[in-house]
TORKOL-4160 file (C-alpha; in steps of 0.2 Angstrom, whole numbers, padded with zeros to 4 digits, m for minus):
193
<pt num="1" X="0000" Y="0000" Z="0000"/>
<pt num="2" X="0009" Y="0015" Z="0006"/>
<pt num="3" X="0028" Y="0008" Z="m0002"/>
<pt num="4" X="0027" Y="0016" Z="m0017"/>
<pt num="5" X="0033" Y="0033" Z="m0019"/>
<pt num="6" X="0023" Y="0049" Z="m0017"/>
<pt num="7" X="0014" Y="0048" Z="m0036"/>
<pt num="8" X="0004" Y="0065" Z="m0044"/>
<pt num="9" X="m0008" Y="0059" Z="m0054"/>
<pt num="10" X="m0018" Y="0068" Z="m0071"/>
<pt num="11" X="m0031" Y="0060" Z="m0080"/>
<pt num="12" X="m0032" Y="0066" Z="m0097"/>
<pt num="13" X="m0044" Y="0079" Z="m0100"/>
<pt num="14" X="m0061" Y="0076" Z="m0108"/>
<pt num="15" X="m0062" Y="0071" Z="m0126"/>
<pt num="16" X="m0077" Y="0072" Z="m0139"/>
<pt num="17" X="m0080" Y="0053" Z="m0136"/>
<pt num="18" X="m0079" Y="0055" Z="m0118"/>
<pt num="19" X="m0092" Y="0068" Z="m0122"/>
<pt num="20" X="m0102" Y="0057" Z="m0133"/>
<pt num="21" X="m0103" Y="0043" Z="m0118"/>
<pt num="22" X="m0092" Y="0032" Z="m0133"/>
<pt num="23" X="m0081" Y="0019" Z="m0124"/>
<pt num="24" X="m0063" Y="0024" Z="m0129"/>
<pt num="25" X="m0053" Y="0011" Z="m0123"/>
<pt num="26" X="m0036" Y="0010" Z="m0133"/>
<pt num="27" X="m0044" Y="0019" Z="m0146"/>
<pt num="28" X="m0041" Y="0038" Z="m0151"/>
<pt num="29" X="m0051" Y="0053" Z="m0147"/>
<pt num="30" X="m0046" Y="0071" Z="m0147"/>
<pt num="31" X="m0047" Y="0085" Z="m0133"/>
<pt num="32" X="m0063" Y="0094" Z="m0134"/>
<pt num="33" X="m0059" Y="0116" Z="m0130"/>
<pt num="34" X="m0067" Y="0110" Z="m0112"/>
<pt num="35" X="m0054" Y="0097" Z="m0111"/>
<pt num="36" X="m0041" Y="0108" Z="m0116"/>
<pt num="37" X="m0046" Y="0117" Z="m0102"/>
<pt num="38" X="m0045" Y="0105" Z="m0092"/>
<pt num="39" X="m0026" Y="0102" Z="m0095"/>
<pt num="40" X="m0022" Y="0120" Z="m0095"/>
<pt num="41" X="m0031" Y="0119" Z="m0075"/>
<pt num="42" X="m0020" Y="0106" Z="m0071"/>
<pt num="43" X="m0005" Y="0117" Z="m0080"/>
<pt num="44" X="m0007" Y="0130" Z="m0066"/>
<pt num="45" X="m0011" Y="0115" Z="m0051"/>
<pt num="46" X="0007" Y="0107" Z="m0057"/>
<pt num="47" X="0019" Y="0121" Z="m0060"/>
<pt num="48" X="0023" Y="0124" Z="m0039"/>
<pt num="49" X="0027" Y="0104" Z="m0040"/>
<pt num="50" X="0036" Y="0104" Z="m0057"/>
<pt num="51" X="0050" Y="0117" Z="m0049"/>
<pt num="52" X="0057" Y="0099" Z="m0039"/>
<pt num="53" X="0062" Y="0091" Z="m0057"/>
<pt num="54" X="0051" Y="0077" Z="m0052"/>
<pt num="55" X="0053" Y="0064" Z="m0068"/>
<pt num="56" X="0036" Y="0063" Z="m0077"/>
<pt num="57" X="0027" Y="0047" Z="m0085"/>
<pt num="58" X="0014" Y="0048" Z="m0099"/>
<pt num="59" X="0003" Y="0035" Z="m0106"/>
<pt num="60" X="0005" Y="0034" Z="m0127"/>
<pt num="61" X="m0010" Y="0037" Z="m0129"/>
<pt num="62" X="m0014" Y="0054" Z="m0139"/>
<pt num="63" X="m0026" Y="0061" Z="m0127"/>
<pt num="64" X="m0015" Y="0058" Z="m0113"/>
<pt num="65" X="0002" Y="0065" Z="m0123"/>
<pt num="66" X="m0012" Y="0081" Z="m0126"/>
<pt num="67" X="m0011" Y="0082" Z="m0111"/>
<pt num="68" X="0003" Y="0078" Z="m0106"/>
<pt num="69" X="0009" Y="0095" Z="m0118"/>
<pt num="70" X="m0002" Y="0105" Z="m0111"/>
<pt num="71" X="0000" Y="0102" Z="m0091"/>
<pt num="72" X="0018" Y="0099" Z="m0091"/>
<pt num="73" X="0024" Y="0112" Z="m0104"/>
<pt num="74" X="0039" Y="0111" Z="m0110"/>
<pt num="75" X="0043" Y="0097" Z="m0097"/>
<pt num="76" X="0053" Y="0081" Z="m0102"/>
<pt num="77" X="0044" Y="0064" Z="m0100"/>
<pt num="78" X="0044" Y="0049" Z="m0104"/>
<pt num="79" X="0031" Y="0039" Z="m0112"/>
<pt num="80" X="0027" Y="0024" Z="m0104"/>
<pt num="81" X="0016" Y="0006" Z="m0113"/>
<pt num="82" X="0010" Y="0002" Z="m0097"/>
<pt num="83" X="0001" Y="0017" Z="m0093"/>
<pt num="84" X="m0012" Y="0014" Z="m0108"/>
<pt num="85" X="m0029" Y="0014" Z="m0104"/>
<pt num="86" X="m0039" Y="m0002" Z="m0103"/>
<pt num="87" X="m0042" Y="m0011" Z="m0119"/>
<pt num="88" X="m0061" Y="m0013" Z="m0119"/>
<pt num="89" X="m0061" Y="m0028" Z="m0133"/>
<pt num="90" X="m0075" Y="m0028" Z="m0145"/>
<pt num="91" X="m0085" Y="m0012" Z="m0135"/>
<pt num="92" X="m0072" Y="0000" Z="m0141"/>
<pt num="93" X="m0078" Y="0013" Z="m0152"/>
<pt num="94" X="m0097" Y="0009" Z="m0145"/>
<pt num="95" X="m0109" Y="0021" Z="m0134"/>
<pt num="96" X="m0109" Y="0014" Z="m0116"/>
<pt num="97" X="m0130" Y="0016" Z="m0117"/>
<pt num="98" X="m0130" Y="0002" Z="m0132"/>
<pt num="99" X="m0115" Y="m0008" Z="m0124"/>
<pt num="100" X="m0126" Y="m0009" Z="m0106"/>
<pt num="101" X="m0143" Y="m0011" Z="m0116"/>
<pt num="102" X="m0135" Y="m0022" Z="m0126"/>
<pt num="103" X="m0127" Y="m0034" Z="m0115"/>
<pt num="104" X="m0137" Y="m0037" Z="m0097"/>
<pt num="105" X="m0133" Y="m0052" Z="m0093"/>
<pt num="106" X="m0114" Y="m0046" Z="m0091"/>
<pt num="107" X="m0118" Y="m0029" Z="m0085"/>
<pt num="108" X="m0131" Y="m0026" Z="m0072"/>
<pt num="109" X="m0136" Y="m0010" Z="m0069"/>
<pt num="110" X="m0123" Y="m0006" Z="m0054"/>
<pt num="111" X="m0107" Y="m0012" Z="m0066"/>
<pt num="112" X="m0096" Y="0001" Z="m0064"/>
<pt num="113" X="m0087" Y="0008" Z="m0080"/>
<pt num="114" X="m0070" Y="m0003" Z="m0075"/>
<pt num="115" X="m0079" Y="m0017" Z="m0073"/>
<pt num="116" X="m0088" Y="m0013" Z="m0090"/>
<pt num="117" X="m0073" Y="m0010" Z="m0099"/>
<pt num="118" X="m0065" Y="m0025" Z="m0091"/>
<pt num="119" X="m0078" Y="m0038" Z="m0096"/>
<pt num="120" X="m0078" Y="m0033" Z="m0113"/>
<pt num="121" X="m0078" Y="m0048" Z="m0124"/>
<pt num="122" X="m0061" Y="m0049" Z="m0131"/>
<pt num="123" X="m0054" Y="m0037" Z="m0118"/>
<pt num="124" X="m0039" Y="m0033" Z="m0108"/>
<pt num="125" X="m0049" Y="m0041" Z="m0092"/>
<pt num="126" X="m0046" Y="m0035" Z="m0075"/>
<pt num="127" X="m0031" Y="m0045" Z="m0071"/>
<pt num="128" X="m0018" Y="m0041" Z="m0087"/>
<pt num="129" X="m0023" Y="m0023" Z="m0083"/>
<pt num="130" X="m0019" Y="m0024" Z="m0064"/>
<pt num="131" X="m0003" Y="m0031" Z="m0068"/>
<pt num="132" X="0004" Y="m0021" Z="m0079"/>
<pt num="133" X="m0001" Y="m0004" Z="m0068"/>
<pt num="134" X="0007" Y="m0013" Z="m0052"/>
<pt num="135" X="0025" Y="m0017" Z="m0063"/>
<pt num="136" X="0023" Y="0000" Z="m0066"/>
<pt num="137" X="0020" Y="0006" Z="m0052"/>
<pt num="138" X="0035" Y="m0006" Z="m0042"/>
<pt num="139" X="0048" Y="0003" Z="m0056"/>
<pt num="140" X="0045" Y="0018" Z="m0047"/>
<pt num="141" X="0061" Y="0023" Z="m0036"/>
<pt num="142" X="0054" Y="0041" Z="m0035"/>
<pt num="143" X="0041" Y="0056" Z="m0033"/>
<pt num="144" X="0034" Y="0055" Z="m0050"/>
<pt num="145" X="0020" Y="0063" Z="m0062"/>
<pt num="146" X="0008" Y="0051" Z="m0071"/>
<pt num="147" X="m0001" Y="0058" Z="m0085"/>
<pt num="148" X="m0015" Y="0044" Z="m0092"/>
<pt num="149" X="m0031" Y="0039" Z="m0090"/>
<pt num="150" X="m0047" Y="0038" Z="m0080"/>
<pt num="151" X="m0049" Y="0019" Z="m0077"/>
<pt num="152" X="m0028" Y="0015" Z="m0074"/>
<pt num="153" X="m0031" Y="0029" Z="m0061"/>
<pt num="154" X="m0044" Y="0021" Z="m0052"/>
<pt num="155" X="m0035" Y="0006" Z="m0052"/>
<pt num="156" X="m0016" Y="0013" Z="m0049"/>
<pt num="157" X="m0026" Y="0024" Z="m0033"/>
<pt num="158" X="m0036" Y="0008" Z="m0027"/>
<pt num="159" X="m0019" Y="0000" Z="m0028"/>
<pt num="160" X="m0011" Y="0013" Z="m0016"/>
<pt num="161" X="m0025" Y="0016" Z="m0004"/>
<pt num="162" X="m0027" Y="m0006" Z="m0003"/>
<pt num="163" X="m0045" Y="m0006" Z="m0010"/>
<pt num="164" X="m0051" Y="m0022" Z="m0017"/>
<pt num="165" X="m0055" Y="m0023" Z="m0036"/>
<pt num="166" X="m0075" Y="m0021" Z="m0032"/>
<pt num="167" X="m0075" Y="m0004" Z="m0023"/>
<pt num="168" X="m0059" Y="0003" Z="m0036"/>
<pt num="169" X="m0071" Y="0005" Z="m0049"/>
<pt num="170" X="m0081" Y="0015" Z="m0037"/>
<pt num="171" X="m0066" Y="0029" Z="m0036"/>
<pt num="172" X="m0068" Y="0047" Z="m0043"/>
<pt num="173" X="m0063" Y="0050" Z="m0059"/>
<pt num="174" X="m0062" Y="0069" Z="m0061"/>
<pt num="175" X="m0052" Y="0079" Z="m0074"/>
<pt num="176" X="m0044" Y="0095" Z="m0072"/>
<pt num="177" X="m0036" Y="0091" Z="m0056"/>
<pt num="178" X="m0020" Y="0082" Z="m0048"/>
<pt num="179" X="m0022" Y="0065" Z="m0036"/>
<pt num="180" X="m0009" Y="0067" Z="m0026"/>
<pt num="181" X="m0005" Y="0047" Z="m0018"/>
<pt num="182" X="0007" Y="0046" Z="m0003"/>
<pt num="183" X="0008" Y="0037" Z="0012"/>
<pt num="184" X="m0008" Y="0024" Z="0008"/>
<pt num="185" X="m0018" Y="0039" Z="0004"/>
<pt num="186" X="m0026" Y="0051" Z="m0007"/>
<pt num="187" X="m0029" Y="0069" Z="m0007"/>
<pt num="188" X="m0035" Y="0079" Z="m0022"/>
<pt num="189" X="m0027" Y="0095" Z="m0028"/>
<pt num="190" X="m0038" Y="0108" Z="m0037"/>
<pt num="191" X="m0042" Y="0122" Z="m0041"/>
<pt num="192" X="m0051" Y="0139" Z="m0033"/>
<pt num="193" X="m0070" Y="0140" Z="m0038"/>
């Protein structure tokens, strides 16, 4: 739980197929202005914590490097496989109302979007995804930046905090703001209204 090093984490911002309620998966959608906005938020949340030089990891996925562009500026990172979103299988690229409609025998109403990415018939499935975020996460040897996507986070924060799988899905998945996970714990940077 609480051996990792302290982690800053920023989903992407929103993009049109988040939007449109479309599954995204390991598929491509570009920022919306509102998710540029989002990024730029987490630009001003990020530049007191970018003065220490901490090194920053980026999914490869193009919302996430968008981001990534936006929130770090002209910071170095490095892009990182293993921070890709969840490969949701043969649902990628559908609405998640047809999806649920669709399937109820797999997805009952209180299916939480993990779970609904995770059962996704030819799908990543919850355990490849759970590995590959806790390798990542045991590579760490410092305070980092991690710049990807909303379901990893769930499960990288779950991971942290020692949820089990079930209530992970049940996490906050906010843009424009910066998880901040130290110490078996969470606190959420954002900001002013």
């Amino acid at each position: 739980m609480s051996d990792y090093p302290k982690i800053w984490f920023l989903r992407h911002g929103e993009t049109e197929w988040n939007a449109e309620r479309r599954i995204q998966g390991q598929l491509e959608s570009k920022l919306t202005p509102r998710g540029i906005g989002h990024a730029e938020a987490q630009a001003r949340l990020m530049a007191p914590i970018l003065k220490a030089d901490p090194p920053c990891f980026v999914s490869p996925l193009g919302r996430a490097q968008q981001t990534a562009q936006i929130a770090l500026g002209a910071r170095a990172y490095v892009t990182d496989p293993r921070l890709a979103e969840a490969h949701a299988g043969d649902w990628q690229g559908l609405l998640h109302a047809d999806v649920r409609r669709d399937h109820p025998e797999l997805l009952p109403p209180e299916t939480t979007a993990l779970d609904l990415f995770l059962k996704a018939p030819g799908g990543e499935g919850f355990a490849v995804f759970h590995d590959r975020i806790l390798a990542f996460m045991r590579d760490l040897t410092e305070p980092s930046v991690v710049v990807a996507h909303g379901l990893l986070g769930q499960v990288m924060r779950g991971l942290i905090l020692g949820l089990p799988h079930e209530e992970m899905g049940t996490l906050s998945n906010e843009q424009a703001c910066v998880y901040v996970l130290e110490n078996g714990s969470e606190t959420v940077l954002r900001e002013a209204a």
